[in-house]
N, CA, C and O of each residue as an XYZ file, in Angstrom:
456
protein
N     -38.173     12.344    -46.907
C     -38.510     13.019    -45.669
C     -38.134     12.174    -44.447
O     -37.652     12.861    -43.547
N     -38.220     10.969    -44.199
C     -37.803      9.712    -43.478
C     -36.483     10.211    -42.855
O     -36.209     10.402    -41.670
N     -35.598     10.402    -44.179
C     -33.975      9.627    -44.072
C     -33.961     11.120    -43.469
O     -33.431     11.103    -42.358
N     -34.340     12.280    -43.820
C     -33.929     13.469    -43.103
C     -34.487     13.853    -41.508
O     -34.036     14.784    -40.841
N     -35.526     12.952    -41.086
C     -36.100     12.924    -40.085
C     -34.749     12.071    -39.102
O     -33.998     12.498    -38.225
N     -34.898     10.732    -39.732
C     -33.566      9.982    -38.848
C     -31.942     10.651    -38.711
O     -31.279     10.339    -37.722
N     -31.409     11.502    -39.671
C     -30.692     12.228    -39.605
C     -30.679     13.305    -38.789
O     -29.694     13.312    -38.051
N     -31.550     14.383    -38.630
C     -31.799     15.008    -37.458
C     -31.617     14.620    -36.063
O     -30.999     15.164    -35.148
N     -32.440     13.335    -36.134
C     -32.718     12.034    -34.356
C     -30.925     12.249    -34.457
O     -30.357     13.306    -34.183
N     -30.457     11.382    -34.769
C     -29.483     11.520    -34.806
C     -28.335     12.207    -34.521
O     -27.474     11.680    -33.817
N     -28.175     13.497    -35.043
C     -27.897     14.649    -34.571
C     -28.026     15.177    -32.851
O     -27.268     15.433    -31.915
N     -29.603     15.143    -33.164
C     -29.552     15.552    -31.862
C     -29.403     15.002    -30.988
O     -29.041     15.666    -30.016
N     -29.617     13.202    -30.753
C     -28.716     12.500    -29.715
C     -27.360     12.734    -29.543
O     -26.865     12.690    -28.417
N     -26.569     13.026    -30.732
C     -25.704     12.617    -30.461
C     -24.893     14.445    -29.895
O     -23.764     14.724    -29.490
N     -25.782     15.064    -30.073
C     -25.195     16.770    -29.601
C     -25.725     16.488    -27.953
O     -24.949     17.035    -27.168
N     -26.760     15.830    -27.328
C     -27.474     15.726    -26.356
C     -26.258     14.938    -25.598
O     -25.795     15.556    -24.639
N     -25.639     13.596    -25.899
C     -24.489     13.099    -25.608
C     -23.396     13.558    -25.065
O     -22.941     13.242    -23.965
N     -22.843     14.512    -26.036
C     -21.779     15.353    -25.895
C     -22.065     16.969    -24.924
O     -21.295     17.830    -24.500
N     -23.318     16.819    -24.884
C     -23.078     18.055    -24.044
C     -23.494     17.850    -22.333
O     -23.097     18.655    -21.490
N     -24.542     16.378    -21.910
C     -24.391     16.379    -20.609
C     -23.283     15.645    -20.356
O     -22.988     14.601    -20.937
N     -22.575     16.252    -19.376
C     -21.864     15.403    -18.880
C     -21.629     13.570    -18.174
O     -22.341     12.714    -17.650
N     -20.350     13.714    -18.536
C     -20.446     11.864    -17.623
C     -20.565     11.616    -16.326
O     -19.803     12.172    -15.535
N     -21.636     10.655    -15.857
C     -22.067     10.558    -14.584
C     -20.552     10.041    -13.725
O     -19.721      9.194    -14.050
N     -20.614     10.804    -12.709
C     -19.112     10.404    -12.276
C     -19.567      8.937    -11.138
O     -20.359      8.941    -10.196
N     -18.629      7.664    -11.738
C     -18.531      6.615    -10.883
C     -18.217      6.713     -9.430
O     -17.427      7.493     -8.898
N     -19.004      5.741     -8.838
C     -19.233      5.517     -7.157
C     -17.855      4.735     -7.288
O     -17.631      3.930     -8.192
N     -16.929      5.076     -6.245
C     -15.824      4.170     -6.193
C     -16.223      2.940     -5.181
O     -17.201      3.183     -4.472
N     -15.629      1.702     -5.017
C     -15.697      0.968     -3.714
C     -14.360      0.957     -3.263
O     -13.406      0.639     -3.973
N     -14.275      1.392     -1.784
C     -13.339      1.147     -0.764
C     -12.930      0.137      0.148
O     -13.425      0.161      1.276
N     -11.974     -0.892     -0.201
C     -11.803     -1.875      0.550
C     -11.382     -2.180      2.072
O     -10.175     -2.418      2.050
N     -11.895     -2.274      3.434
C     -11.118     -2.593      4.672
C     -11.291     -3.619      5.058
O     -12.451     -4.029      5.112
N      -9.923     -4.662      5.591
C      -9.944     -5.742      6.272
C     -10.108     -5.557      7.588
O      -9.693     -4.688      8.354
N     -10.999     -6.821      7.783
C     -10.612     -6.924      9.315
C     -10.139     -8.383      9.621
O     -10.234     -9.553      9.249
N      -9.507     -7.468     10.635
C      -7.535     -9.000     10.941
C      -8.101     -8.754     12.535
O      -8.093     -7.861     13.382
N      -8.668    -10.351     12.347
C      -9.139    -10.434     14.644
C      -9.619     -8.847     15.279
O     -10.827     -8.612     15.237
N      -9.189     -8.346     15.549
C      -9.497     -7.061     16.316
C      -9.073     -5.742     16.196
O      -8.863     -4.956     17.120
N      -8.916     -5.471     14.534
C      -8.172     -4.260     14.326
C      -8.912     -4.364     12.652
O      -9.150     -5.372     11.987
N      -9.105     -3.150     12.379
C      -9.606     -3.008     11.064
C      -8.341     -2.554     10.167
O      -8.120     -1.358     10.361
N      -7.523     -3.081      9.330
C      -6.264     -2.795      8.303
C      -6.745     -1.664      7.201
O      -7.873     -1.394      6.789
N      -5.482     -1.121      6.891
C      -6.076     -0.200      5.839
C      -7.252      1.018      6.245
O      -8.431      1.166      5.922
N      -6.305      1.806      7.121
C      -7.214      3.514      7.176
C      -7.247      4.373      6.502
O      -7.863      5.352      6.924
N      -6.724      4.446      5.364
C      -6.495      5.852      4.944
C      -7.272      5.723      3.520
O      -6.875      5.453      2.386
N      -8.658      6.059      4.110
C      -9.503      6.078      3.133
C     -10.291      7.408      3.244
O     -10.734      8.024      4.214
N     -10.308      7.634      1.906
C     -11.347      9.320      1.886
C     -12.434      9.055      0.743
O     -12.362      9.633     -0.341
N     -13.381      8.201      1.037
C     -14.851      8.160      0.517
C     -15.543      9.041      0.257
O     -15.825      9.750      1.223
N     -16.137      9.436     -1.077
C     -17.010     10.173     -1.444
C     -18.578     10.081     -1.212
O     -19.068      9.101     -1.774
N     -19.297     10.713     -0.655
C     -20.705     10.461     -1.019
C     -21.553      9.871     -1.539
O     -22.539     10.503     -1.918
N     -21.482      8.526     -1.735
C     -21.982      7.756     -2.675
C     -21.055      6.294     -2.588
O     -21.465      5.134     -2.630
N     -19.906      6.719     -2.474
C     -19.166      5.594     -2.642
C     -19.723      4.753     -1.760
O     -20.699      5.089     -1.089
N     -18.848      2.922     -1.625
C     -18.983      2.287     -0.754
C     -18.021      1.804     -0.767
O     -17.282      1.537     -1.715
N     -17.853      1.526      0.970
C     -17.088      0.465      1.907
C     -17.210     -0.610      1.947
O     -18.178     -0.916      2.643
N     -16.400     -1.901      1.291
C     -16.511     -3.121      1.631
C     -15.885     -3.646      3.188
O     -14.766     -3.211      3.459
N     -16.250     -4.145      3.750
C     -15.636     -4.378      4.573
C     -15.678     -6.133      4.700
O     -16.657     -6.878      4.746
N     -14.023     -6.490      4.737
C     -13.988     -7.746      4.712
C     -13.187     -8.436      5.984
O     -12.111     -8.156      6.512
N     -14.333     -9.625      6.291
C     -13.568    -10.047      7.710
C     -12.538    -11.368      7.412
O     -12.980    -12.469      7.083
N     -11.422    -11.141      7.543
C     -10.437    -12.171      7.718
C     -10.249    -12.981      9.166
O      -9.589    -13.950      9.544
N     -11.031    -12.210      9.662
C     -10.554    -12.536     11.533
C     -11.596    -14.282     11.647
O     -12.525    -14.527     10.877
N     -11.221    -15.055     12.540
C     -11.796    -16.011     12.655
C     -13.165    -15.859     13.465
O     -14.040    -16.710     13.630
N     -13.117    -14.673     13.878
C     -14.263    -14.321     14.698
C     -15.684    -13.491     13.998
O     -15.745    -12.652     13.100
N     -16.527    -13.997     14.662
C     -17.939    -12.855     13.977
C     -17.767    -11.385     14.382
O     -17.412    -11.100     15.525
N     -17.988    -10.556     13.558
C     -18.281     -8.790     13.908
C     -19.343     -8.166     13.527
O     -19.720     -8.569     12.427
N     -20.218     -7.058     14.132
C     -21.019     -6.792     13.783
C     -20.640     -5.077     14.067
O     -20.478     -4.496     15.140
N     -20.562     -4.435     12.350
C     -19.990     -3.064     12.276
C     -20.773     -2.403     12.133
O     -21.819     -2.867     11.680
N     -20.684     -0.929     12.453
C     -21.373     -0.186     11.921
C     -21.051      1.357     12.062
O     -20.252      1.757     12.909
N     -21.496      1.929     11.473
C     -20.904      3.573     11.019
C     -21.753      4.697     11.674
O     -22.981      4.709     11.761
N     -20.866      5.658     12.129
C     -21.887      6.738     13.291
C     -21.121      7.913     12.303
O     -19.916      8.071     12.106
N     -22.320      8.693     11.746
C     -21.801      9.917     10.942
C     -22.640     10.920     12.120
O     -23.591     10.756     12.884
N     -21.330     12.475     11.649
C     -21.505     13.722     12.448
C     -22.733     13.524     13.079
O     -22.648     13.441     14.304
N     -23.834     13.426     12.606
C     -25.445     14.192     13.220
C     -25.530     12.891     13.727
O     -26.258     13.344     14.611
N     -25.473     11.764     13.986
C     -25.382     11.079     14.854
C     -26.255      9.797     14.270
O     -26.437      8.862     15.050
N     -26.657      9.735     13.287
C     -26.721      8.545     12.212
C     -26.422      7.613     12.452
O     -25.218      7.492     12.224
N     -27.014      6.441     12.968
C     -25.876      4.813     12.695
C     -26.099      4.129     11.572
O     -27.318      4.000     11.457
N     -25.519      3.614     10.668
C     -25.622      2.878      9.543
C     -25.256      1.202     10.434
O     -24.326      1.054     11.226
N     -26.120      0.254     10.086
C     -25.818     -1.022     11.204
C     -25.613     -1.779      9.807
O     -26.354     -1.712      8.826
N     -24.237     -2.634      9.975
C     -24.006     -3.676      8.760
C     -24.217     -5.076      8.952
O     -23.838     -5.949      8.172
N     -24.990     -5.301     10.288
C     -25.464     -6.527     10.683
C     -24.244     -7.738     11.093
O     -23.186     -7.217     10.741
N     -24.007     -8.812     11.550
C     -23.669     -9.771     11.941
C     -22.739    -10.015     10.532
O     -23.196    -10.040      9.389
N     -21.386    -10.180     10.904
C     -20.442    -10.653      9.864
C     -19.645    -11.654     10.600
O     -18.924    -11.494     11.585
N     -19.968    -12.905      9.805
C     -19.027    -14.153     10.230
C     -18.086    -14.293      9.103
O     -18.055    -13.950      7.921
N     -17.226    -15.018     10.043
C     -15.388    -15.039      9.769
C     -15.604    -15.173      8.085
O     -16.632    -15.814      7.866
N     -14.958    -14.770      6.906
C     -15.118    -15.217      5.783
C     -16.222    -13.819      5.035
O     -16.146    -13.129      4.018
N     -16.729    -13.874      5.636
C     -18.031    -13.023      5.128
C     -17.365    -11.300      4.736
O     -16.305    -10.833      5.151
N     -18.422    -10.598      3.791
C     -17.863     -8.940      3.140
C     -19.749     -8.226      3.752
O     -20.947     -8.498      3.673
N     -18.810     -7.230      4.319
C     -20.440     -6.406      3.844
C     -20.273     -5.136      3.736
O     -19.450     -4.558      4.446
N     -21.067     -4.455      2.780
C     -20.984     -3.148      2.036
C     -21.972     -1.926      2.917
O     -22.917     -2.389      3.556
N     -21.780     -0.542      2.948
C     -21.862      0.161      3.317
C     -21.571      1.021      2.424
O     -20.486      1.377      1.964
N     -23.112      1.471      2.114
C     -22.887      2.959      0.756
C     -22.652      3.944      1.955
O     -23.382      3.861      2.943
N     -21.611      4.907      1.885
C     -21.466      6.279      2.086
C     -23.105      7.484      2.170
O     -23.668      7.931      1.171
N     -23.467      7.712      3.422
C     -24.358      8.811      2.792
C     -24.542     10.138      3.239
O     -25.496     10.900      3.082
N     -23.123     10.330      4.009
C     -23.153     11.368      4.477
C     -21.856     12.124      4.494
O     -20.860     11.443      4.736
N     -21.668     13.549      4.257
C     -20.080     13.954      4.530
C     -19.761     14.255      5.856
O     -20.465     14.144      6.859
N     -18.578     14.661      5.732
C     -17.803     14.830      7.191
C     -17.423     13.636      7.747
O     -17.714     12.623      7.111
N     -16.391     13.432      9.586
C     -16.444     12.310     10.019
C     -17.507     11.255     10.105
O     -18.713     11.486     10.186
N     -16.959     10.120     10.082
C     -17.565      8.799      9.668
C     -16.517      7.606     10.901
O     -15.385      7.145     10.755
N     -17.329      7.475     11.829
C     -16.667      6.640     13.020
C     -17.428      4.968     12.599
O     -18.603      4.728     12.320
N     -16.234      4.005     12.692
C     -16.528      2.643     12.594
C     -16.315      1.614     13.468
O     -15.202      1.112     13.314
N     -17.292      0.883     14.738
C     -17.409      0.434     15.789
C     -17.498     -0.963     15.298
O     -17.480     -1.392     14.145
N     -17.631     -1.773     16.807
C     -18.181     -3.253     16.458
C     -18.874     -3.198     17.796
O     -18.412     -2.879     18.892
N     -20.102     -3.588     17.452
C     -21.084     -4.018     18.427
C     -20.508     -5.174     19.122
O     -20.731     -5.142     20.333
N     -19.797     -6.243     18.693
C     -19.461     -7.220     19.912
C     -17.802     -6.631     20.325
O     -17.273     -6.591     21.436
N     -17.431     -6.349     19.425
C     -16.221     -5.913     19.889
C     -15.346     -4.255     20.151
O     -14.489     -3.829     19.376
N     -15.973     -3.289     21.818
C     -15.883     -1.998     21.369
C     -14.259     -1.396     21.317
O     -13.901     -0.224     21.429
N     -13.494     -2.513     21.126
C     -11.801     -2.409     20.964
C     -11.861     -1.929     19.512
O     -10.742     -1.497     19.235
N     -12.264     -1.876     19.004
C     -12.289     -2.110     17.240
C     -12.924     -0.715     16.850
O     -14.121     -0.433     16.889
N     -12.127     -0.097     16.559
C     -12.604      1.352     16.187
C     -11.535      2.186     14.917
O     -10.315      2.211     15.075
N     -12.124      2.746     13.847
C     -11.555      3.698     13.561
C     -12.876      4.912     12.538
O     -14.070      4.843     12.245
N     -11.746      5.903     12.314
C     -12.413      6.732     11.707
C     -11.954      7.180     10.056
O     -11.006      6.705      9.430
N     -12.749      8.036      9.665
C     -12.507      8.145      7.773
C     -12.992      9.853      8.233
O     -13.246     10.357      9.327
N     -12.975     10.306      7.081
C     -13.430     12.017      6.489
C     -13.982     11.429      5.178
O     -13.182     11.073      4.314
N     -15.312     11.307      4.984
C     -15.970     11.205      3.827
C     -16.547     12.847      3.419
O     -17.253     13.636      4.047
N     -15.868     12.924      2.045
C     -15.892     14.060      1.543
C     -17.768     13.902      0.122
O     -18.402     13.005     -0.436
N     -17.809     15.548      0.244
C     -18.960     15.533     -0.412
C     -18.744     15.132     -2.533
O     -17.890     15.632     -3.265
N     -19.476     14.458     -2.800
C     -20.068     14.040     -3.875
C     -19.273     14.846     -5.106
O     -19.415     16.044     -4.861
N     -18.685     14.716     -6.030
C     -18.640     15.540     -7.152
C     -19.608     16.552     -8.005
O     -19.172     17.131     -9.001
């Protein structure tokens, strides 16, 4: 009765497996920043995903993200050398500023979630 009990478990994990689907992976999106210009725009982030953003510039930046409804996501103080991440949490435009520096701008279309 055992071995037919574990045989069943079995079964049904493994039908339970095969029938939900696979959780679809968060991608990460890489942008440099070179002194006063953020490299690499042509990014289309999903809902979930995240933005690394890495500073090459010798200077400190402090970024942050203004979605449609008017949201700021703040990524705090980034010195020269330093990465900081930014999960995605909203669709539509996605504008990217620098608090010390307002030369430094671009934008993305983060699309909705799978």
């Amino acid at each position: 009765m055992d071995q037919i009990r574990r045989v069943i478990i079995a079964l049904a994990a493994v039908l339970v497996w095969a029938l939900v689907p696979n959780a679809v992976q968060a991608e990460e999106h890489e942008l440099v920043i070179t002194h006063m210009e953020i490299a690499e725009t042509n990014i289309r982030p999903k809902v979930g995903d995240t933005v690394k953003f890495i500073n090459q510039a010798d200077i400190a930046h402090n970024l942050y993200l203004t979605y449609e409804d008017g949201t700021v996501q703040n990524l705090d103080t980034q010195f020269p050398g330093m990465s900081k991440t930014a999960k995605i949490e909203r669709s539509g435009k996605v504008v990217v500023r620098c608090w010390i520096h307002p030369v430094i701008r671009m934008e993305f279309d983060a699309a909705d979630a799978d």
